[in-house]
Each structure stands twice: as C-alpha cells, then as structure tokens.
C-alpha positions as a Python dict, from the first residue, in 0.01 Angstrom:
ca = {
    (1, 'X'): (0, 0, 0),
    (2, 'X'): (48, -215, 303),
    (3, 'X'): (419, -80, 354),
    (4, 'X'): (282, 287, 350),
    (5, 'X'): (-28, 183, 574),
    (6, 'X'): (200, 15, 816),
    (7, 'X'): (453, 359, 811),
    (8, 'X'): (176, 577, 917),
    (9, 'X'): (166, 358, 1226),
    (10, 'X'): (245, 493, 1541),
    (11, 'X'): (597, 383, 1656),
    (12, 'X'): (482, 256, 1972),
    (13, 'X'): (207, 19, 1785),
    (14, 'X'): (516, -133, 1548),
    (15, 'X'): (711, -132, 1852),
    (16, 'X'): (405, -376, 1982),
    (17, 'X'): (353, -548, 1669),
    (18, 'X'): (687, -673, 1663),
    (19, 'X'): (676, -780, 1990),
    (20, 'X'): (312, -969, 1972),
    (21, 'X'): (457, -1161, 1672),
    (22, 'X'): (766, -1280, 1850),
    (23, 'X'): (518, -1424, 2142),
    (24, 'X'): (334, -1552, 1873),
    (25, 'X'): (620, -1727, 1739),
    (26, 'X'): (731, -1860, 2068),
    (27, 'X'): (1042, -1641, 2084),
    (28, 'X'): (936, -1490, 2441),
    (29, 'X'): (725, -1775, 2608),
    (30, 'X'): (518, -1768, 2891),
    (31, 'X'): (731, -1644, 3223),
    (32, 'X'): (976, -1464, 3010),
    (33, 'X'): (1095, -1148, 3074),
    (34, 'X'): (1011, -903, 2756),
    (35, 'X'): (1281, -655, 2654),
    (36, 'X'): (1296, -358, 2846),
    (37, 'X'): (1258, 18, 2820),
    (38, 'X'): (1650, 79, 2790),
    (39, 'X'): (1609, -250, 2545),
    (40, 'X'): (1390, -63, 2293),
    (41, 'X'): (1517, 237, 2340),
    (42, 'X'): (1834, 121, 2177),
    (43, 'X'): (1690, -121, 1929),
    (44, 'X'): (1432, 137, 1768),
    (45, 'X'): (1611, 451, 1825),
    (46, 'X'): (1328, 581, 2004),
    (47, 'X'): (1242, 763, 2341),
    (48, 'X'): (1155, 627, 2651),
    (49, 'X'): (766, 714, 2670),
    (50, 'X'): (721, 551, 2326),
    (51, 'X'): (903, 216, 2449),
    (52, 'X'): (662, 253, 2762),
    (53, 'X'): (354, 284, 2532),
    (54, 'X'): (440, -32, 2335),
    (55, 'X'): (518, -243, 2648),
    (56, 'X'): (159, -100, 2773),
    (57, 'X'): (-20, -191, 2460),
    (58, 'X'): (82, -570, 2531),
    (59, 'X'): (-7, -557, 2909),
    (60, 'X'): (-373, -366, 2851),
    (61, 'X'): (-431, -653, 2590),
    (62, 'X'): (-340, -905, 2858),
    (63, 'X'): (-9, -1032, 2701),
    (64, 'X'): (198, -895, 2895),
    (65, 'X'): (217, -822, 3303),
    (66, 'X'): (464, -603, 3507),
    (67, 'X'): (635, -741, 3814),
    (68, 'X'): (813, -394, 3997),
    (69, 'X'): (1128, -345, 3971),
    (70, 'X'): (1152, -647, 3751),
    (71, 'X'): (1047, -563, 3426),
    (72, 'X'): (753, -701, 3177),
    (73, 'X'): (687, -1081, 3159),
    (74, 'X'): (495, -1253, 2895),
    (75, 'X'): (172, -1313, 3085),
    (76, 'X'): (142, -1708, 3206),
    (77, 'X'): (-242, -1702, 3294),
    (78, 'X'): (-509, -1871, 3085),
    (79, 'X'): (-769, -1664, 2990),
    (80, 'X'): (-1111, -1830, 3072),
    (81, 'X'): (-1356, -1966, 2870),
    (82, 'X'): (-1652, -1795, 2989),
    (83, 'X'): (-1952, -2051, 2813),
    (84, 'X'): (-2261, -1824, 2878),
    (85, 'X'): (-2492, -2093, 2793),
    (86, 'X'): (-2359, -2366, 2862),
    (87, 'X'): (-2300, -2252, 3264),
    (88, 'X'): (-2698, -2138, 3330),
    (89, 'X'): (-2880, -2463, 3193),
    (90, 'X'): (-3034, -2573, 3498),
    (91, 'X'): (-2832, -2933, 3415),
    (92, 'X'): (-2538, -2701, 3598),
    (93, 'X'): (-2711, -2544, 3903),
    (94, 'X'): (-3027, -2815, 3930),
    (95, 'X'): (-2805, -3097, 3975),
    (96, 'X'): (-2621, -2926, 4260),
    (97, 'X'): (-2308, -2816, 4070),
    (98, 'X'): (-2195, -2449, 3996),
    (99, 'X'): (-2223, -2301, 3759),
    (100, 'X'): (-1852, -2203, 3726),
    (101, 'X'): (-1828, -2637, 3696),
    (102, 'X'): (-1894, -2538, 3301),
    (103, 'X'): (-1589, -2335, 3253),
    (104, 'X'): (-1328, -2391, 3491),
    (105, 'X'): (-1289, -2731, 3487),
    (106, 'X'): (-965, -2852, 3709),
    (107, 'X'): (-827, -2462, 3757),
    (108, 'X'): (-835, -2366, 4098),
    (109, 'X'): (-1154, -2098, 4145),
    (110, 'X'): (-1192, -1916, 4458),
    (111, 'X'): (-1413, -1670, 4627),
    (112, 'X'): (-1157, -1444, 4857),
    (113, 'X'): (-1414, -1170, 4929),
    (114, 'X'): (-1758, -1242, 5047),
    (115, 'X'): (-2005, -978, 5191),
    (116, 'X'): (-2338, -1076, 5218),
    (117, 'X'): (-2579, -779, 5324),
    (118, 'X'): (-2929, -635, 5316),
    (119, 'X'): (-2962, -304, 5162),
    (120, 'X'): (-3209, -24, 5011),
    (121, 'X'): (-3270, -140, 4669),
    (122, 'X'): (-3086, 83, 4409),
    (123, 'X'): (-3366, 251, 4178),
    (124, 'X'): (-3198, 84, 3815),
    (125, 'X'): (-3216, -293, 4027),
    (126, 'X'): (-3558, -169, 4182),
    (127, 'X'): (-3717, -156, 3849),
    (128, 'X'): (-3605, -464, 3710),
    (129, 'X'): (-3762, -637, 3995),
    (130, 'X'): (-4114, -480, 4012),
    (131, 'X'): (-3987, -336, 4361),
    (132, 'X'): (-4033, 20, 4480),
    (133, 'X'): (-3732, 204, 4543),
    (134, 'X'): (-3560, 156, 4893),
    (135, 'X'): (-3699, -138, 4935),
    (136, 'X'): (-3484, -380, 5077),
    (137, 'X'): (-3252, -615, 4891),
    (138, 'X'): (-3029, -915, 5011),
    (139, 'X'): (-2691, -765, 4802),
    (140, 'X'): (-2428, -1087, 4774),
    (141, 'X'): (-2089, -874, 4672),
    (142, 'X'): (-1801, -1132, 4597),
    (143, 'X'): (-1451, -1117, 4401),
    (144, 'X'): (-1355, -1450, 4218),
    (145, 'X'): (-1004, -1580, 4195),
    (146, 'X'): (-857, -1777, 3932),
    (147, 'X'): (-516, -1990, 3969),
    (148, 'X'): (-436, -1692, 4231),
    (149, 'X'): (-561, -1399, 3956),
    (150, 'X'): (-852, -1190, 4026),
    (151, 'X'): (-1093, -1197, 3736),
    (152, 'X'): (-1423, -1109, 3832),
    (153, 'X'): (-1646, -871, 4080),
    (154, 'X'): (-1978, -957, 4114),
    (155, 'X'): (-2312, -814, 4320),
    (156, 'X'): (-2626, -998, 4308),
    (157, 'X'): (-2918, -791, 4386),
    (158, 'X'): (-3262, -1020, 4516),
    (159, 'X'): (-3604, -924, 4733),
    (160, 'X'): (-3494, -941, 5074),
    (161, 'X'): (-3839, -1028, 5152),
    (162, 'X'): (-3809, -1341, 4874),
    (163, 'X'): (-3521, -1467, 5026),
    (164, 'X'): (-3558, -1410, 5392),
    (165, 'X'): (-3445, -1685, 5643),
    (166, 'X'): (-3300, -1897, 5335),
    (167, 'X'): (-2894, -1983, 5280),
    (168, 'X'): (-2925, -1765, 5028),
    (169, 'X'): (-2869, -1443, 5294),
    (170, 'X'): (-2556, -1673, 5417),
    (171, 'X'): (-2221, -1731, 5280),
    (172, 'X'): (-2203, -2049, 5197),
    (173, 'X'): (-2554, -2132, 4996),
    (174, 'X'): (-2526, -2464, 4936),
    (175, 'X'): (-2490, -2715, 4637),
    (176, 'X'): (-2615, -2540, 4341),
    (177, 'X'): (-2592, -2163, 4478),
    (178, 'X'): (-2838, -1948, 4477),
    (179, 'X'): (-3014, -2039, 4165),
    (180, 'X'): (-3104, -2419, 4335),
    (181, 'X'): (-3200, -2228, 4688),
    (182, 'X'): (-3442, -2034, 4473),
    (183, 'X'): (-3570, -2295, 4284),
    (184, 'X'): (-3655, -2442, 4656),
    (185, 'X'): (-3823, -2139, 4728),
    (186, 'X'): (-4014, -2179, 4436),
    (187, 'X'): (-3874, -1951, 4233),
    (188, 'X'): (-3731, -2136, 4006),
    (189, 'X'): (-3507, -1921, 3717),
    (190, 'X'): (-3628, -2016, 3369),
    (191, 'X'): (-3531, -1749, 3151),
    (192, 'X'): (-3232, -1549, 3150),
    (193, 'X'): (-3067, -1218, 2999),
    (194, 'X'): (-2718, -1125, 2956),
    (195, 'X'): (-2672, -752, 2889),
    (196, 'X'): (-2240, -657, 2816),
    (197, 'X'): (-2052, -340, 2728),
    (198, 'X'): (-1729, -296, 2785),
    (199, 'X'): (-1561, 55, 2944),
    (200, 'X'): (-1244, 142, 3167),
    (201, 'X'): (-1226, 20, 3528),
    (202, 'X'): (-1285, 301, 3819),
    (203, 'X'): (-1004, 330, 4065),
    (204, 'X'): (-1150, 53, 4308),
    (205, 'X'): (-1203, -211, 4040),
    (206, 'X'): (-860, -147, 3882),
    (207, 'X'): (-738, -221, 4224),
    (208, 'X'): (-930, -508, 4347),
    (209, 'X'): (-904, -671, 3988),
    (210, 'X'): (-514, -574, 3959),
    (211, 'X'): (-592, -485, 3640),
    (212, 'X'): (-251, -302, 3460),
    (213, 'X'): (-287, 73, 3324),
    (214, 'X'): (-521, 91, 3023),
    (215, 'X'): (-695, -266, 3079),
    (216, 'X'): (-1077, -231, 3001),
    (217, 'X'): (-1364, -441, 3226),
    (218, 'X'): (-1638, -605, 3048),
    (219, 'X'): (-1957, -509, 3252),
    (220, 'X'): (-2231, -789, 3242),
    (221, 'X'): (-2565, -753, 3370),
    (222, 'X'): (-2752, -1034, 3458),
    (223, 'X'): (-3114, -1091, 3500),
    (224, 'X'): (-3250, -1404, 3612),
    (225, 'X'): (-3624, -1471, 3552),
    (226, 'X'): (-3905, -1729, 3751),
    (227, 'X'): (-4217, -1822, 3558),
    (228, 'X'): (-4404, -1567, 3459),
    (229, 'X'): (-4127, -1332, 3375),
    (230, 'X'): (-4098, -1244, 3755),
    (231, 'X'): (-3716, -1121, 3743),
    (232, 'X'): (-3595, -1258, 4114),
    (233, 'X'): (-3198, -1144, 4096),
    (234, 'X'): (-3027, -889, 3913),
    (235, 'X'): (-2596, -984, 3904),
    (236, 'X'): (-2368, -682, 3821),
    (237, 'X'): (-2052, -861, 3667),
    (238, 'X'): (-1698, -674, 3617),
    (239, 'X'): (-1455, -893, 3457),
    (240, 'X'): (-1121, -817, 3368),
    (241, 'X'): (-1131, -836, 3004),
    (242, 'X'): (-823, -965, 2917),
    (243, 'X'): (-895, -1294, 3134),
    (244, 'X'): (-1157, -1373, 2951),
    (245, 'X'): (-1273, -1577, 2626),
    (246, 'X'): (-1669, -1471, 2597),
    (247, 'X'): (-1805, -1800, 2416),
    (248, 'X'): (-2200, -1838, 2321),
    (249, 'X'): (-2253, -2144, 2156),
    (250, 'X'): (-2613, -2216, 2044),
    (251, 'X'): (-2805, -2383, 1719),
    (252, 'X'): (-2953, -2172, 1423),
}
C-alpha cells in the first residue's frame, strides 16, 4: 500500500524526497552544492521543469537556496527559535534587555532598515486602539537581519499623542525598547495577544525578505495591552517562514 501510495506521487515530490533524505543523512551538508537540473534530468529520466519543481520544493521549505549562475546549495542558516513567551515577560524588556535577548542568543541580529514616522491611523489598527480613524499614529517600520539573512518585517502602530516627545518616536529607544519607554510613560504592557496565519509574500516582501519562489510568510499580529485592557501598540510581523522555529512553551 505504501509502494502504490508513494507511485501516485508526483515525480517532482520523489525527486524531493530523495533529495531531503540524503540532507538528512548528511550526504549533501550545509554549503554543498545540490545536483543540478542537467543532474536530474539524467538520473530520473525526466524533463527539465520537473527537476526545477523538485529543486523548488527544497528551497520554498528553506532547505535549499539558489546562488545565480551557481546552482542550489544546501541552505547553511539556522532557523530561529522564535520563544513567544519566553521573549515578552517583562523579566526581558523591564530589566533593560530586548526582547530578541530570549532567542538569539550570540547570533548576530541587526536592524538595517529603520523608518520611524507619524501617520493617519489605518482603520483595522484604529479600532484596536479605541482611536478614531485618521488619527495620528507614531508607525516604527523596521527589517531585522539575522547572521546577514533577512527574516523579519515589522510595523508597530502606537497613539502619536501617547507617545509624543518620548524615544519612542526616535530610532534608537533605549534599553528595553519600546515596551520599557512605555512602561515610563505609564503605560506599562501587561497582557499580550499573538494572532498568526500564514499566506504567500506580495512582491515587496518577497524582495525585501529575499525570500526564494514559493516561500510562504507567517503574518503575526501583535497587540500589546496596559492595565485596564487599554491596547497601546499594535506590531504587524512578516517573517520568512522557513527561518523560523515558532516555540510556545507554557504549563497546563
């Protein structure tokens, strides 16, 4: 029964399968170069577009990455360990650490892209934070880079009129980030939500996130409430899904 499931397979998925197992196995390690089109061709007796599809099912599941006019490498980046816990417990940002501290740990994290703005609150982020929309937002847009990778997009939404005059409308915000500046300003996060679904990149993010054809983003949606179950920030995430290990780790 297996045999027969397997056959009904599409050629470019056994094509794949085969290859998965030998990275598995530690015949292709990290940095090697995958066979290539021609390679398959001749191996499975099959036609180019269906030695292209299984090389693309490896790189969309973040196996795999092309390097032009080189061929396709077994991928050498660790995905992260996102810890969505873990990284908001105020231990992280109220003792003037990031929150990123929590899943990085020595990789090399950067912020290459930093746009800090105020802007007519968008009516979805309006009503999450009680504000009528237009009215105006400080919008912090940033792209995060990981051991030189792009992984992440991100766009924090809070009340301009909250946050006026504070390092939170600058670039740099200070030990702890913006969850510590608003704890300052007395709006101290206590609650959070985490809302994710997963769908295919629009031409921009593919681009900014270098993600390869057929690679899915993981939007997640962020809402950050003070006491009283004011919401004071709203963070659009886009993370390239295969960089990423989600982890949520809590008791019974």
């Amino acid at each position: 029964m297996a045999t027969e499931g397997a056959s009904r397979q599409p050629k470019y998925q056994r094509i794949a399968d085969a290859l998965r197992e030998a990275i598995r196995t530690g015949e292709y390690g990290p940095g090697d170069r995958l066979p290539g089109e021609n390679d398959l061709m001749n191996s499975y007796g099959v036609a180019r577009m269906t030695a292209r599809q299984a090389l693309g099912v490896l790189q969309s599941e973040g196996l795999a990455e092309s390097r032009k006019g080189a061929g396709v490498f077994v991928r050498s980046f660790r995905p992260l360990r996102r810890k969505g816990i873990q990284r908001l417990s105020q231990s992280q940002w109220g003792e003037g650490r990031s929150i990123w501290a929590a899943d990085t740990d020595d990789r090399k994290l950067v912020v290459d892209q930093l746009v800090v703005t105020e802007e007519a609150a968008p009516q979805g982020v309006a009503t999450v934070l009680g504000m009528l929309p237009g009215e105006a937002v400080c919008v912090r847009s940033r792209r995060f880079v990981l051991d030189g990778k792009p992984i992440l997009l991100a766009k924090s939404y809070l009340p301009a009129e909250m946050v006026e005059g504070s390092a939170i409308t600058r670039e740099d915000t200070g030990p702890g980030g913006t969850y510590a500046r608003l704890a300052e300003l007395g709006y101290k996060p206590v609650h959070f939500r985490e809302e994710l679904r997963c769908r295919m990149p629009s031409v921009d993010e593919g681009e900014r996130l270098s993600l390869a054809m057929g690679t899915p983003v993981i939007l997640v949606v962020r809402t950050a409430f003070a006491d009283e179950g004011r919401a004071v920030e709203v963070n659009e995430m886009i993370l390239d899904s295969a960089s990423y290990i989600l982890e949520y780790d809590f008791d019974a």
